[in-house]
N, C-alpha and C positions, 0 to 999 in steps of 0.2 A: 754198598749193597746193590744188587743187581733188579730191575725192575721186580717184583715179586707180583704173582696175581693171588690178590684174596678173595677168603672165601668169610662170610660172615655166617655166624652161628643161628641154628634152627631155632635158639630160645631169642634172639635178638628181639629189641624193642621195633613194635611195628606200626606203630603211632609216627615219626618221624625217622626214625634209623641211625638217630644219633648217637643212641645208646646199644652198640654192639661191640663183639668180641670178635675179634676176625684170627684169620689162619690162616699161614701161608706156608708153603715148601720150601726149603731150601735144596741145596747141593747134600744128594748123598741121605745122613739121617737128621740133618739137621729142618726144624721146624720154628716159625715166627710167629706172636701173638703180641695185634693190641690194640687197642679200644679204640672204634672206630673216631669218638670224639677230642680225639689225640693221636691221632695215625704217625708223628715223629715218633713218639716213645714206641719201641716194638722192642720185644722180650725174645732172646733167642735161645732154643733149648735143643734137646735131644729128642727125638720120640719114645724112647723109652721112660724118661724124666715127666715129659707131659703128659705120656698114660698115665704114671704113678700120679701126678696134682690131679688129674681128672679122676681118681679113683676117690684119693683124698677128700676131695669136694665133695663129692656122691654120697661117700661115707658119713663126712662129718665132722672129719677132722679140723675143719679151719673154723666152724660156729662160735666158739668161744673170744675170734679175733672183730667181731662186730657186734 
């Protein structure tokens, strides 16, 4: 994988910073996410796949998995 620049999330913890969700671009429509306090692990998707989780989230969909 190619240097990526991340961006960290507006809800991010801002007490120390360790606790964030970052975001990165890839080539084309591909897009990367992953916690800043494990930055090996990154998740790679599609943009149209991480609008639908970001909807999902918003909705309410994932509540019952915590």
């Amino acid at each position: 994988m190619s240097e990526l620049r991340w961006q960290k999330s507006s809800f991010s913890d801002t007490d120390d910073g360790s606790h964030c969700v970052e975001l990165s671009s890839g080539e084309g429509d591909i897009r990367h996410l992953r916690e800043s306090d494990d930055p090996g692990i990154v998740v790679t998707t599609t943009t149209a796949k991480l609008h639908a989780l970001i909807l999902g989230a918003k909705a309410g969909e994932f509540d019952h998995l915590v």
